[in-house]
Backbone as XML, in Angstrom:
<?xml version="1.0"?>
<chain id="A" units="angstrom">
  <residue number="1" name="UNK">
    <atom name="N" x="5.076" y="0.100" z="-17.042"/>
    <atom name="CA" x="5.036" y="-0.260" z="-15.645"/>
    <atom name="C" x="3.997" y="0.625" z="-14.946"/>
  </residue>
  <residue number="2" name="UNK">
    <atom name="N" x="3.023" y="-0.324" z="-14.615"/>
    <atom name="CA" x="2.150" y="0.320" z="-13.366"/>
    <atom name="C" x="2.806" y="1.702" z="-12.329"/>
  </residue>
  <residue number="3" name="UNK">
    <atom name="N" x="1.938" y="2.584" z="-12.551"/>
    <atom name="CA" x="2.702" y="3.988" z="-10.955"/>
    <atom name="C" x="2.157" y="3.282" z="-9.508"/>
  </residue>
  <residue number="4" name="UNK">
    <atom name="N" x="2.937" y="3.049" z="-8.768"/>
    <atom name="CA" x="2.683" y="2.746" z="-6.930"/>
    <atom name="C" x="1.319" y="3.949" z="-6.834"/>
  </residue>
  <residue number="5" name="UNK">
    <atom name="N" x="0.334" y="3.617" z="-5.942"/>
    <atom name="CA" x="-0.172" y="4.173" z="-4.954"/>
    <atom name="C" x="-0.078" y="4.023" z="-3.879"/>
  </residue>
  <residue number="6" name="UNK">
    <atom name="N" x="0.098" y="5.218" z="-2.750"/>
    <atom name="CA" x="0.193" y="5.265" z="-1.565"/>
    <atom name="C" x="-1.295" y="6.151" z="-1.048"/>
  </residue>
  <residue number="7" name="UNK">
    <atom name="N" x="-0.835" y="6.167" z="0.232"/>
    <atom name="CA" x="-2.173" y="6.798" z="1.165"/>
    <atom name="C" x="-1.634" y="6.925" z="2.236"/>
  </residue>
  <residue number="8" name="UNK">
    <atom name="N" x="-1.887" y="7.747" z="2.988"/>
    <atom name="CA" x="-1.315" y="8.721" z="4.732"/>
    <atom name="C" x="-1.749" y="7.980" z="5.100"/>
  </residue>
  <residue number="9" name="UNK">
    <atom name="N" x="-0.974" y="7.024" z="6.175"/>
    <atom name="CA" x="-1.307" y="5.776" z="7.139"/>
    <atom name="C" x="-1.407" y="7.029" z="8.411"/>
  </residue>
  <residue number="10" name="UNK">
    <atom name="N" x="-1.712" y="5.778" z="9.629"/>
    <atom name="CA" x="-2.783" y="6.537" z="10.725"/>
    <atom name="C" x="-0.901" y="7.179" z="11.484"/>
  </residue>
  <residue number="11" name="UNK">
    <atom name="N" x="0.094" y="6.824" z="11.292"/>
    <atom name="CA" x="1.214" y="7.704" z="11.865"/>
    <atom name="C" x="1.583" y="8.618" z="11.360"/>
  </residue>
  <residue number="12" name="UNK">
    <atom name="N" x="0.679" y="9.238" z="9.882"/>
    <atom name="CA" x="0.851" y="10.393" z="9.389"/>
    <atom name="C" x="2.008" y="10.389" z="7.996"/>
  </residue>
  <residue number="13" name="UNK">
    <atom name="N" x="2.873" y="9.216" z="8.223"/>
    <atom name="CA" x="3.510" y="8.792" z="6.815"/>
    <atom name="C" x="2.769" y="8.690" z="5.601"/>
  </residue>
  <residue number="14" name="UNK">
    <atom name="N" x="3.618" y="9.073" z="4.797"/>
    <atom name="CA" x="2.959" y="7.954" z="3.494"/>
    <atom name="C" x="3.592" y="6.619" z="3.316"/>
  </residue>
  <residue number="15" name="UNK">
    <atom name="N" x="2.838" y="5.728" z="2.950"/>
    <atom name="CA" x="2.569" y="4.326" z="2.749"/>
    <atom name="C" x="2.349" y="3.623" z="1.772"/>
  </residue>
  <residue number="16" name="UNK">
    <atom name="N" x="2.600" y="3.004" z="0.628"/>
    <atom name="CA" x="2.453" y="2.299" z="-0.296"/>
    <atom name="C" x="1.690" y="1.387" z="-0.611"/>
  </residue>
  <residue number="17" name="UNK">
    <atom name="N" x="0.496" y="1.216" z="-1.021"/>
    <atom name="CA" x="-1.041" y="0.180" z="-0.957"/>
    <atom name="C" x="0.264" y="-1.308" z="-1.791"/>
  </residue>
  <residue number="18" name="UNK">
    <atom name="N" x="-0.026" y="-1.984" z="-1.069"/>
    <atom name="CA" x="0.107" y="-3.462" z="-1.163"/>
    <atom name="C" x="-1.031" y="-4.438" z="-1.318"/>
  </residue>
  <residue number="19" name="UNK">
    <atom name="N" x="-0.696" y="-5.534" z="-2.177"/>
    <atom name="CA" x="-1.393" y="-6.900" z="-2.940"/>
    <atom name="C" x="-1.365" y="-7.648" z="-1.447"/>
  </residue>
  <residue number="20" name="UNK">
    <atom name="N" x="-2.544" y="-8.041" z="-1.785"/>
    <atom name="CA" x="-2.444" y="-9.435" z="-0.327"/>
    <atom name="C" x="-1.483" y="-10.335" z="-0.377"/>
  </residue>
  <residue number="21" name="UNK">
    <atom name="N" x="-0.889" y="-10.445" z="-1.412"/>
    <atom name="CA" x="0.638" y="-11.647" z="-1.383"/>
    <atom name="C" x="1.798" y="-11.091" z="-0.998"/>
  </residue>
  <residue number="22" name="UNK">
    <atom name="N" x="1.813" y="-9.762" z="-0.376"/>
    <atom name="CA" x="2.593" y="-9.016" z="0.432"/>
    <atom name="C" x="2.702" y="-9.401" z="1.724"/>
  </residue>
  <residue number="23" name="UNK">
    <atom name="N" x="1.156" y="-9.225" z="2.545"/>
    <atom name="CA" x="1.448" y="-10.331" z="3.721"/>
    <atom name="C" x="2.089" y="-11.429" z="4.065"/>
  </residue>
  <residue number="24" name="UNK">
    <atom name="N" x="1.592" y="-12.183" z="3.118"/>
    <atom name="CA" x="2.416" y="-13.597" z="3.409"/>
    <atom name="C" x="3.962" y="-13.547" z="2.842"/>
  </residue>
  <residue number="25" name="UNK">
    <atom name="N" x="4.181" y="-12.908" z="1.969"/>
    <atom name="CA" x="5.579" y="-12.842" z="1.661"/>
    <atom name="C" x="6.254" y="-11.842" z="3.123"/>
  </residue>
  <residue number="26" name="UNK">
    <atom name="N" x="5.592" y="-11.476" z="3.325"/>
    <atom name="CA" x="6.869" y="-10.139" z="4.731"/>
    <atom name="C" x="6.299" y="-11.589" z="5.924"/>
  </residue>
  <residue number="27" name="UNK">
    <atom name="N" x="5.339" y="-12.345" z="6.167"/>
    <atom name="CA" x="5.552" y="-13.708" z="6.808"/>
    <atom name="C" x="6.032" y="-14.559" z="6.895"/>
  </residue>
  <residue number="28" name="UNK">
    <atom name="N" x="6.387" y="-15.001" z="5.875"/>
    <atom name="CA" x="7.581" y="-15.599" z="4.715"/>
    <atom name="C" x="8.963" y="-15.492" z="5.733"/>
  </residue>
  <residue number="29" name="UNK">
    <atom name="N" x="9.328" y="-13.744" z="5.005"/>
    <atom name="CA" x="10.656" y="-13.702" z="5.493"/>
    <atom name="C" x="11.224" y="-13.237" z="6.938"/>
  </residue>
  <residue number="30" name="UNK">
    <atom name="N" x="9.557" y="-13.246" z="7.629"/>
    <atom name="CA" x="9.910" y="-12.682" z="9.015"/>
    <atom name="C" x="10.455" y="-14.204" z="9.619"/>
  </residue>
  <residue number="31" name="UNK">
    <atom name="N" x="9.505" y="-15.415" z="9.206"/>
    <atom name="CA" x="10.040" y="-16.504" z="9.345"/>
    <atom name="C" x="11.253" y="-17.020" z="9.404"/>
  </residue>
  <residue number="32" name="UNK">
    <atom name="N" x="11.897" y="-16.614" z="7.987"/>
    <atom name="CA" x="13.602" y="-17.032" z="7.671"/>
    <atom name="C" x="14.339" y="-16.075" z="8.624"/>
  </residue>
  <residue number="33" name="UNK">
    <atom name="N" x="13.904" y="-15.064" z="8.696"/>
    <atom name="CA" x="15.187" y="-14.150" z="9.141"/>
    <atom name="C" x="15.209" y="-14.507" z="10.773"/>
  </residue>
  <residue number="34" name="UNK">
    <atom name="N" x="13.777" y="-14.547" z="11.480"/>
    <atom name="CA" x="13.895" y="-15.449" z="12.945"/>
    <atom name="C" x="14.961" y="-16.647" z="13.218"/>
  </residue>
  <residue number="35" name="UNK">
    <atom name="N" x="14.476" y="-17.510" z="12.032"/>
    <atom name="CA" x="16.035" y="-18.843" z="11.878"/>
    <atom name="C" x="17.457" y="-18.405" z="11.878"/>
  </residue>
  <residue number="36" name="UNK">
    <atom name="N" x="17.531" y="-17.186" z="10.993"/>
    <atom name="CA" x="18.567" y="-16.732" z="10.121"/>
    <atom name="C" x="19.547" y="-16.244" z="11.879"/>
  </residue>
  <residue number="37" name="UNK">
    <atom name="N" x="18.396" y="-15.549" z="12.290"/>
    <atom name="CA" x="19.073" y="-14.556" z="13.728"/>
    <atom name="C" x="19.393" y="-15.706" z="14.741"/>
  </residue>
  <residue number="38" name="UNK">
    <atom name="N" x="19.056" y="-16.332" z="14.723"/>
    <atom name="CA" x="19.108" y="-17.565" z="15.681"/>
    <atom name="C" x="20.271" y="-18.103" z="15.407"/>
  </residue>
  <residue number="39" name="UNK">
    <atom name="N" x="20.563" y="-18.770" z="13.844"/>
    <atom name="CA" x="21.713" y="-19.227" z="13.686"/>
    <atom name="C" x="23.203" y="-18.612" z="13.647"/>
  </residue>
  <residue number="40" name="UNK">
    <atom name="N" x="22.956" y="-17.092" z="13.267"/>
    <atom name="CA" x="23.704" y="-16.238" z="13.774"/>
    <atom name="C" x="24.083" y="-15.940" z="14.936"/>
  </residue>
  <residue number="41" name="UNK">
    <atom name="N" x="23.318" y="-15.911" z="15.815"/>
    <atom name="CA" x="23.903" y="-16.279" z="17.707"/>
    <atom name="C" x="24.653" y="-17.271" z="18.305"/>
  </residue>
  <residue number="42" name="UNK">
    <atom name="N" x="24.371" y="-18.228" z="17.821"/>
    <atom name="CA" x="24.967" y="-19.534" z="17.841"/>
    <atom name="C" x="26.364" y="-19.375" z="16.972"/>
  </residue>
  <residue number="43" name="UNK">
    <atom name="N" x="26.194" y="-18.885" z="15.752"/>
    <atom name="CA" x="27.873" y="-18.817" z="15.317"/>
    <atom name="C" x="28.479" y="-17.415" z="16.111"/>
  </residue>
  <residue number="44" name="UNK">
    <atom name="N" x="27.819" y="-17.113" z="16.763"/>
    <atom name="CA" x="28.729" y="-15.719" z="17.358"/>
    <atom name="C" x="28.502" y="-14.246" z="17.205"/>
  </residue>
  <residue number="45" name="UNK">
    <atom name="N" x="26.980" y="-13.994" z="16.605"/>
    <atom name="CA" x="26.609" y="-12.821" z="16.255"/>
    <atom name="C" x="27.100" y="-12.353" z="14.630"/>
  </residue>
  <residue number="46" name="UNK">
    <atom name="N" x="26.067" y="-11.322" z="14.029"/>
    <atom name="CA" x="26.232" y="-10.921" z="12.574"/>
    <atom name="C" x="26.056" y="-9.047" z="12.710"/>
  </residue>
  <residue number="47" name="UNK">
    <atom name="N" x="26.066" y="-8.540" z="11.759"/>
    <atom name="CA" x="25.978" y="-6.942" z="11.009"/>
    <atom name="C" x="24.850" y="-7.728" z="9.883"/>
  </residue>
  <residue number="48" name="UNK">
    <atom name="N" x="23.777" y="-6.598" z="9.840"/>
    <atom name="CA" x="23.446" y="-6.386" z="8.531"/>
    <atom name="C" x="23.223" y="-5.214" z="7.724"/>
  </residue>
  <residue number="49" name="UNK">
    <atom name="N" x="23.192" y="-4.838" z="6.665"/>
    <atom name="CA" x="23.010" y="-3.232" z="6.139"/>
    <atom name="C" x="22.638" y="-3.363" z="4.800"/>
  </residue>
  <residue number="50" name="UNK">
    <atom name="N" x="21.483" y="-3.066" z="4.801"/>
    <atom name="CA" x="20.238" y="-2.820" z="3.063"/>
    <atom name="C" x="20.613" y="-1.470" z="2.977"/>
  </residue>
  <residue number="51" name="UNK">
    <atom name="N" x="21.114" y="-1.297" z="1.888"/>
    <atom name="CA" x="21.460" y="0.308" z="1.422"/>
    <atom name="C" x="20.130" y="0.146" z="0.558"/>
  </residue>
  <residue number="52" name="UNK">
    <atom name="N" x="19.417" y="-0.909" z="0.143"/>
    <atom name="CA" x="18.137" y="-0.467" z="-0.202"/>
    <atom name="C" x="16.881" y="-0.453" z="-0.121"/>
  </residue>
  <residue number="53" name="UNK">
    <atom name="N" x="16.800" y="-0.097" z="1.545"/>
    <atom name="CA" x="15.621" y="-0.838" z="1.528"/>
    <atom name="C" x="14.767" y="0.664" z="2.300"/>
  </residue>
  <residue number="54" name="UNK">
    <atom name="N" x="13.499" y="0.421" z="2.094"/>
    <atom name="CA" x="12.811" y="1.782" z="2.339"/>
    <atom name="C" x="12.356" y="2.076" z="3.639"/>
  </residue>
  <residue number="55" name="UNK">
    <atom name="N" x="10.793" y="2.908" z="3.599"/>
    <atom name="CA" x="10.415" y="2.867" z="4.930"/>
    <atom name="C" x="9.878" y="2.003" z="4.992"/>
  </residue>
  <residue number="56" name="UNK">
    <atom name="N" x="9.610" y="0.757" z="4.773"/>
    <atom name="CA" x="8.844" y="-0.466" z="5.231"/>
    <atom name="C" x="7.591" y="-0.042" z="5.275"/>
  </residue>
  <residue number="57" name="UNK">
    <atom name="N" x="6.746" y="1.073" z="5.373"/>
    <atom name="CA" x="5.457" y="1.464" z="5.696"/>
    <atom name="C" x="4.692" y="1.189" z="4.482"/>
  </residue>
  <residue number="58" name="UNK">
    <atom name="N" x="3.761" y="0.619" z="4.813"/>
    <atom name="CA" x="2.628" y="-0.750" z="3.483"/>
    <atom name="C" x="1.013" y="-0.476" z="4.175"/>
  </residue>
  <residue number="59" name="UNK">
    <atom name="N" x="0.668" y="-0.349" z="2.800"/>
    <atom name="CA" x="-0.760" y="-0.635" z="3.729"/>
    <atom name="C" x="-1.878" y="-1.351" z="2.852"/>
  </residue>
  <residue number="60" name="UNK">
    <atom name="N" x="-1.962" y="-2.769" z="3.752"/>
    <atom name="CA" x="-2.936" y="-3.671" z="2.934"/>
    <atom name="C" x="-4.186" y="-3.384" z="2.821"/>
  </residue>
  <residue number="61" name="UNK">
    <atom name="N" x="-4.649" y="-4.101" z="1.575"/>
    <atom name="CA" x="-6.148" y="-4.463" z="0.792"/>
    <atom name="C" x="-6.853" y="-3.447" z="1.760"/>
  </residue>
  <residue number="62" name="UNK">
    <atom name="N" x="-6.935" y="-4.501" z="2.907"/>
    <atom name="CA" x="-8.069" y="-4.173" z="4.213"/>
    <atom name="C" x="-8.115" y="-2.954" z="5.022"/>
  </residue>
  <residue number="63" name="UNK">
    <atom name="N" x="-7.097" y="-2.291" z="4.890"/>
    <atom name="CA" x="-6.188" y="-1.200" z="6.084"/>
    <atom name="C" x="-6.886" y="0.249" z="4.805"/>
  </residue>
  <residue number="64" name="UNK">
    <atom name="N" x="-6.948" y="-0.307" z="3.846"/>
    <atom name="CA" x="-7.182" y="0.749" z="2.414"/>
    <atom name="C" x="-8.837" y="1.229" z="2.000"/>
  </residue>
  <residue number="65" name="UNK">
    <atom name="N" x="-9.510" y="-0.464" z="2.163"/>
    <atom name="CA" x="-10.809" y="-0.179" z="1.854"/>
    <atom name="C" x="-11.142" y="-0.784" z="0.630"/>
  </residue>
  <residue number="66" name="UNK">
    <atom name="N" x="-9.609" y="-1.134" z="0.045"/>
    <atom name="CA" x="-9.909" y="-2.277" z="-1.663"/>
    <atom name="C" x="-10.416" y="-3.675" z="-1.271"/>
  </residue>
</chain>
């Protein structure tokens, strides 16, 4: 298995270099989860909780210089 590279994004984090099919996939699911929250209001409100999910901080192709 390939090692991740990252790089100090401009808020001083580190960040994880991402594939351009990253974009459209976090577009993807910003999409569903907009529906998802919507239909959840309508039934009366939800909780959610990712025990695994990280800092979200990515930094594409373009943001990198690849």
């Amino acid at each position: 298995m390939a090692r991740a590279t990252s790089h100090k994004a401009a808020d001083g984090y580190r960040a994880r270099d991402a594939a351009a099919w990253t974009e459209e996939k976090l577009m993807i699911l910003d999409a569903y989860l907009k529906a998802f929250a919507k239909a959840c209001a309508k039934a009366g409100g939800w909780y959610g909780l990712d025990l695994f999910a990280g800092t979200g901080a990515k930094l594409l192709g373009a943001q990198t210089g690849r």
